[in-house]
C-alpha positions as CSV (number, residue, x, y, z in Angstrom):
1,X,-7.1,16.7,3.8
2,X,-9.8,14.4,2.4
3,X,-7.0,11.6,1.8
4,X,-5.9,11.6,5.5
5,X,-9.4,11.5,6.7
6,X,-9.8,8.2,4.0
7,X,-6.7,6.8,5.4
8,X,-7.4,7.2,9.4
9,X,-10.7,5.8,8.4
10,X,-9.3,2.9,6.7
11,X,-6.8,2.2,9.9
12,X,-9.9,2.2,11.9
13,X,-12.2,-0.4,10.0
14,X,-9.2,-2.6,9.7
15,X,-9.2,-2.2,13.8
16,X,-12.2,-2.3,14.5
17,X,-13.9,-4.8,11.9
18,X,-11.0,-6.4,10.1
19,X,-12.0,-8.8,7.5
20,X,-15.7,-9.8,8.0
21,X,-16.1,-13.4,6.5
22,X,-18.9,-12.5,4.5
23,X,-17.7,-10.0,2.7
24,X,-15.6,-10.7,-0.4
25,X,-11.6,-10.1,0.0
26,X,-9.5,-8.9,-2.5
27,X,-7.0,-11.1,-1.6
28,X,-9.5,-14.3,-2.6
29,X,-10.1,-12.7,-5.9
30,X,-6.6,-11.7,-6.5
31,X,-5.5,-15.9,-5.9
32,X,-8.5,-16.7,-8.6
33,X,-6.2,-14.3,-11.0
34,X,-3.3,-15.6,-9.9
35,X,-4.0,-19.4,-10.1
36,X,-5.7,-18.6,-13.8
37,X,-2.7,-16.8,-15.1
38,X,-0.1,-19.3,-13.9
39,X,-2.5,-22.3,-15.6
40,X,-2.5,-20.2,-19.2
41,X,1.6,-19.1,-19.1
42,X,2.1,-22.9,-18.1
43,X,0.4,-24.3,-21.0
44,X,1.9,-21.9,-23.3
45,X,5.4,-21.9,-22.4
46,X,6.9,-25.4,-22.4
47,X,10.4,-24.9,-22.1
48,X,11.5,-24.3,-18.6
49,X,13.9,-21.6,-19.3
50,X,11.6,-19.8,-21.3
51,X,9.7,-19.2,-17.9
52,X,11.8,-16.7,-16.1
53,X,10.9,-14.3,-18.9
54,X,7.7,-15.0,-18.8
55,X,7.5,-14.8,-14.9
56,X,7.5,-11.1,-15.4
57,X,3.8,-11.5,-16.6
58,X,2.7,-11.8,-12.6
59,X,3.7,-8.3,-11.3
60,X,2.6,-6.7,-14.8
61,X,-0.8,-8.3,-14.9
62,X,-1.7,-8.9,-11.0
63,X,-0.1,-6.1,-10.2
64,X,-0.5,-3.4,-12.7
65,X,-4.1,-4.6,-13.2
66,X,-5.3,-4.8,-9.0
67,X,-4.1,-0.7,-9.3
68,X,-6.3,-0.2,-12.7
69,X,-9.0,-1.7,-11.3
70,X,-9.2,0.0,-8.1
71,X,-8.2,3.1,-9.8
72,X,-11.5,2.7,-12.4
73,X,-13.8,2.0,-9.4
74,X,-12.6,5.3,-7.4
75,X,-12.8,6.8,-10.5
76,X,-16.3,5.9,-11.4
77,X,-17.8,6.3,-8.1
78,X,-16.5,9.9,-8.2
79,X,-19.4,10.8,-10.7
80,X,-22.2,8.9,-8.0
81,X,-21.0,10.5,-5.6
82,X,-17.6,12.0,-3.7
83,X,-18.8,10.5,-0.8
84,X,-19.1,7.3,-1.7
85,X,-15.2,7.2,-3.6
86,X,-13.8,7.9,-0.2
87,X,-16.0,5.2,1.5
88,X,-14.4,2.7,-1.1
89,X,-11.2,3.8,-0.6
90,X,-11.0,4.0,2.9
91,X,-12.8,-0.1,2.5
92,X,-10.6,-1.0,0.1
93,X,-7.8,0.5,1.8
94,X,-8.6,-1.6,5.5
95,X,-8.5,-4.6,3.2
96,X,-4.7,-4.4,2.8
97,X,-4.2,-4.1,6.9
98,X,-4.6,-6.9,8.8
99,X,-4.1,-5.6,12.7
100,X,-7.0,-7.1,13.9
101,X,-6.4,-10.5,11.8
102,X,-3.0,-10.8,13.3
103,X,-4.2,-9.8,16.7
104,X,-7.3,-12.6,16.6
105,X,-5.0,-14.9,15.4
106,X,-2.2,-14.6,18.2
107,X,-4.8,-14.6,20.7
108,X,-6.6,-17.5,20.0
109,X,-3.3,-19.4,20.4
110,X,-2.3,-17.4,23.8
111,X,-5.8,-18.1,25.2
112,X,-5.9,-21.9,24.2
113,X,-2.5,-22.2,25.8
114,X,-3.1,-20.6,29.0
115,X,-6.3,-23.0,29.4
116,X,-3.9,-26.3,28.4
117,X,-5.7,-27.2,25.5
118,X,-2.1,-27.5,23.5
119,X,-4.0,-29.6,20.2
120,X,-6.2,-26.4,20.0
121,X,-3.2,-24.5,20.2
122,X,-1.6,-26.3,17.8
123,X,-4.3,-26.5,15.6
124,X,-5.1,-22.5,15.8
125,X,-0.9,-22.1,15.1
126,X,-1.3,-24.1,12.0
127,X,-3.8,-21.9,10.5
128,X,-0.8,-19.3,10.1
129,X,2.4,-20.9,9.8
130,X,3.5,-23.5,6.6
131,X,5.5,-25.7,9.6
132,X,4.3,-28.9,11.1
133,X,2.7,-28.2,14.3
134,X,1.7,-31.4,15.6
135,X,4.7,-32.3,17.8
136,X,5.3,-29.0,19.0
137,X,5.0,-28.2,22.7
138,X,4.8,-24.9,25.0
139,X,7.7,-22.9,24.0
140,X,7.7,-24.0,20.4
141,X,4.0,-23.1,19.7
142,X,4.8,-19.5,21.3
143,X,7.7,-19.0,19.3
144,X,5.7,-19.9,16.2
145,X,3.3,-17.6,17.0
146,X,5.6,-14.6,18.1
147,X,7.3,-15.0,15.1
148,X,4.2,-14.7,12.5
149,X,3.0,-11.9,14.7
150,X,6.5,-10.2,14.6
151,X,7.2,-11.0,10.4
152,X,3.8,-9.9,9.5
153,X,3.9,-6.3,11.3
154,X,5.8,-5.0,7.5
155,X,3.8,-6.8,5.2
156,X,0.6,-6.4,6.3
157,X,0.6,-2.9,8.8
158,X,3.3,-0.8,7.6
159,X,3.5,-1.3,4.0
160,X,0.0,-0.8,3.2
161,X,-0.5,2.2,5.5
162,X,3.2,4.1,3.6
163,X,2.0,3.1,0.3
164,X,-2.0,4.0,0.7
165,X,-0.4,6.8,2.1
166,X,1.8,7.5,-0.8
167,X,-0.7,6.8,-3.7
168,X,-4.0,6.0,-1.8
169,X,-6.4,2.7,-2.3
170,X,-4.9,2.1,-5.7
171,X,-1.5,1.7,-4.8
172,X,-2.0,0.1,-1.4
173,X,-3.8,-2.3,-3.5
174,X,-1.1,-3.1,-6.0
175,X,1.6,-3.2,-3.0
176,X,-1.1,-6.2,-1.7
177,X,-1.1,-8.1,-5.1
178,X,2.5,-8.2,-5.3
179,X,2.5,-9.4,-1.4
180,X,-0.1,-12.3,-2.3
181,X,2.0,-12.7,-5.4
182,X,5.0,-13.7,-3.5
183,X,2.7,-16.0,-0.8
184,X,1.7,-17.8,-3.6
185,X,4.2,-18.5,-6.6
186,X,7.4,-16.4,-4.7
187,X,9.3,-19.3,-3.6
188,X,12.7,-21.1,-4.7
189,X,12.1,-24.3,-5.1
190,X,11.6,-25.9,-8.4
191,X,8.2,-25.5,-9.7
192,X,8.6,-21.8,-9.7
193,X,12.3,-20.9,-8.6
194,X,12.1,-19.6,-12.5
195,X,8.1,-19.0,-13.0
196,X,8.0,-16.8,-9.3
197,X,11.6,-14.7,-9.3
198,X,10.0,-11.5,-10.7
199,X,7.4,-11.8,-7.9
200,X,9.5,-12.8,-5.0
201,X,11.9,-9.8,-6.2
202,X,9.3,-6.9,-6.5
203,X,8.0,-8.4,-2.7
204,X,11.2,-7.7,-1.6
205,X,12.2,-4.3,-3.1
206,X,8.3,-3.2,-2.2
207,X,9.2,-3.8,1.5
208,X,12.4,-2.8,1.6
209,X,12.2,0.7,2.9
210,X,9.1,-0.7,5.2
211,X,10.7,-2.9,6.9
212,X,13.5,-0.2,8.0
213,X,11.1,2.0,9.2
214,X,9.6,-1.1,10.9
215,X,12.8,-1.3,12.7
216,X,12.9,2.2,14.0
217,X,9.0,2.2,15.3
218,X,9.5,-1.3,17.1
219,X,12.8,0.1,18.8
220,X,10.5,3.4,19.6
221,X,7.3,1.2,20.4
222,X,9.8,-1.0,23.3
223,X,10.7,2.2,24.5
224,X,7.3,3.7,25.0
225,X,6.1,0.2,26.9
226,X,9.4,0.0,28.6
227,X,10.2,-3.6,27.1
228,X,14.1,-3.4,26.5
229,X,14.5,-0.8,23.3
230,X,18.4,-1.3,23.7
231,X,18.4,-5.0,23.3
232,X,16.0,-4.5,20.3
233,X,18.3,-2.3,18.6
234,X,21.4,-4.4,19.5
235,X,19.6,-7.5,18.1
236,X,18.3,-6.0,14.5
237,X,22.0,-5.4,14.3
238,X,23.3,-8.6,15.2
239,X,21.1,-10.5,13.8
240,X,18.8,-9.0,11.1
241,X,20.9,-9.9,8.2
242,X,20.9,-13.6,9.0
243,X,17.3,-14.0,8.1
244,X,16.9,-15.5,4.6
245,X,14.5,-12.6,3.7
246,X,16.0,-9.3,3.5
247,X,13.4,-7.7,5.3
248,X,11.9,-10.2,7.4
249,X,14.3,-10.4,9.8
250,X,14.3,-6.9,11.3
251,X,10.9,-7.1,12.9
252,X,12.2,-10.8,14.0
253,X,14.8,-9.7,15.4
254,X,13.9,-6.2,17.1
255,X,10.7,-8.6,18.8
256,X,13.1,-10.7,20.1
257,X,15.6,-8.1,21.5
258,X,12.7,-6.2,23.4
259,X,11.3,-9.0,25.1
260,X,14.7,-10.8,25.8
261,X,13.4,-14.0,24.1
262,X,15.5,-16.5,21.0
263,X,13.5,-16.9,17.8
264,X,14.4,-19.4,14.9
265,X,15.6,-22.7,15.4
266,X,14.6,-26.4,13.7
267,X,11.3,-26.3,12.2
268,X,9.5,-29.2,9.6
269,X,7.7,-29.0,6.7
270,X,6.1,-31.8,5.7
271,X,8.4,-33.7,7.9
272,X,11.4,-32.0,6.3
273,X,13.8,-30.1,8.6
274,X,14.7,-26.6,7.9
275,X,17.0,-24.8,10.2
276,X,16.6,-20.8,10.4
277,X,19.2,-18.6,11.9
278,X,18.3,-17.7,15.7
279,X,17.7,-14.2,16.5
280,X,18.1,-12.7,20.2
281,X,19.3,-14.0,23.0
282,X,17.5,-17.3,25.1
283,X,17.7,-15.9,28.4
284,X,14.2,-17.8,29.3
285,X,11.9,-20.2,27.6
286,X,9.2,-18.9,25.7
287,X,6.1,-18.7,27.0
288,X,1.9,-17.7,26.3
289,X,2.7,-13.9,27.5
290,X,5.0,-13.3,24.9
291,X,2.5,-13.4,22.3
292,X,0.6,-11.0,24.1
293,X,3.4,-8.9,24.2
294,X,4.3,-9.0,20.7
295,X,0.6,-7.9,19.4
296,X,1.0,-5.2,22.3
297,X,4.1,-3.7,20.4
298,X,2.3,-4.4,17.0
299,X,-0.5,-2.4,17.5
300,X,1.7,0.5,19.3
301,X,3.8,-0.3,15.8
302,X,0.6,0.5,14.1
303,X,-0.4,3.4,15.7
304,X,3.0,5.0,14.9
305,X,3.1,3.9,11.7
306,X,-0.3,5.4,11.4
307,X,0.8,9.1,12.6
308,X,3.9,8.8,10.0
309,X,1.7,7.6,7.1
310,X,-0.6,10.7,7.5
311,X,2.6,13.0,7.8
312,X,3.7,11.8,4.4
313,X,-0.1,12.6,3.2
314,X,0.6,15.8,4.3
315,X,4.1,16.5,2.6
316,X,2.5,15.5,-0.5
């Protein structure tokens, strides 16, 4: 019982508080880690196929060691005081979840929009998404925005709330390390298409049963605010599988499909064009609402995702 108390308590913080700035985040001191263990495998491994092998280091280290860690404090703080282990754990537990940070950061962007300030807009976007942002106008800073909302609903509400549910602050922990893992050395390019595959693999195996069950509660979440649930499921069927990411496009998708809105299209990186499979249907521009709507049906998502996570405390 004490576990499910920890976890509501953890959902709750995350709500209500989110990430304070001046408290330390895990996530900051799991980047040091990162950053330092990449630096020491780069000056000891030369050859660059040599790497690959010793790209398994990241999800051993980071990720083995963020769940010993966490694991040692609980532990410890057990012989202070009960108490205090379940306060840590339901902390260290709302450090994984970002609702409110997604939610702060979509509404900033709706709310400089509707006042027509579109370089705040653009500026607030670019604080969340790797594409250039300068030339974008109305509908593109909206989809931007929809889209990082919509993406982020797996990797940083439901995953963290099934595995703290699963193995508490420890494991919810380890599932973030191998999350900021894949942010930060996970992609394929060529500084670390060999040095980051272990870490962009685990990412995606780690969220693959997450982001299915993110399909089902955004399809129940459209019902329940009587946004179009049978367009939702039509379009994470359609068109899931054409994201690159085998679990990012599901909650892409299913956003879409609810609101009756196209996602992907052209974007830039560093001036670079990069064209991602669309996803729904574009039977209207998008516009500043839409991002309200999505953080609506993210925070339903959460809620029902919430009410699952404690039934799975319960079975075991």
């Amino acid at each position: 019982m004490t576990e499910i108390w920890v976890l509501c308590a953890a959902y709750l913080i995350d709500r209500v508080v989110g990430d304070p700035r001046g408290l330390p985040h895990p996530v900051i001191i799991m980047g040091w880690w990162i950053t330092r263990l990449e630096q020491v495998i780069r000056s000891l491994v030369k050859e660059e196929s040599h790497l690959k092998l010793a790209g398994v280091l990241f999800p051993v280290v980071i990720v083995g060691g963020s769940y010993a860690v966490v694991w040692l404090i609980l532990w410890g703080a057990t012989f202070i005081h009960p108490v205090l282990a379940w306060i840590l754990g339901a902390w260290l537990i709302s450090t994984t979840i970002a609702t409110k940070g997604l939610a702060d950061a979509g509404m900033e962007i709706a709310r400089h929009l509707v006042a027509g300030d579109m370089e705040a807009a653009r500026r607030s976007l670019s604080m969340v998404v790797g594409r250039d942002t300068e030339q974008l106008d109305e509908p593109e800073v909206c989809r931007g925005a929809v889209e990082t909302v919509a993406e982020n609903i797996v990797d940083a509400i439901v995953s963290p709330l099934i595995f703290a549910a699963i193995g508490g602050a420890p494991l919810a922990m380890a599932y973030r390390a191998a999350n900021t893992l894949d942010s930060m050395v996970g992609y394929k390019n060529e500084k670390y298409l060999n040095l980051g595959w272990a870490s962009a693999r685990i990412d995606d195996v780690l969220n693959y049963i997450p982001a299915r069950l993110t399909a089902l509660l955004l399809v129940t979440a459209s019902w329940l605010q009587r946004l179009d649930g049978k367009q939702c499921w039509a379009m994470i069927r359609r068109d899931a599988h054409l994201h690159p990411s085998p679990n990012s496009g599901l909650p892409e998708a299913g956003v879409a499909g609810a609101l009756g809105v196209q996602l992907g299209g052209l974007n830039y990186y560093q001036g670079v064009a990069s064209n991602r499979a669309k996803m729904g249907d574009a039977k209207r521009p998008l516009q500043a609402s839409d991002i309200v709507a999505t953080i609506r049906l993210m925070y339903l998502v959460s809620l029902l995702c919430l009410l699952v996570s404690v039934m799975i405390s319960i079975l075991l």
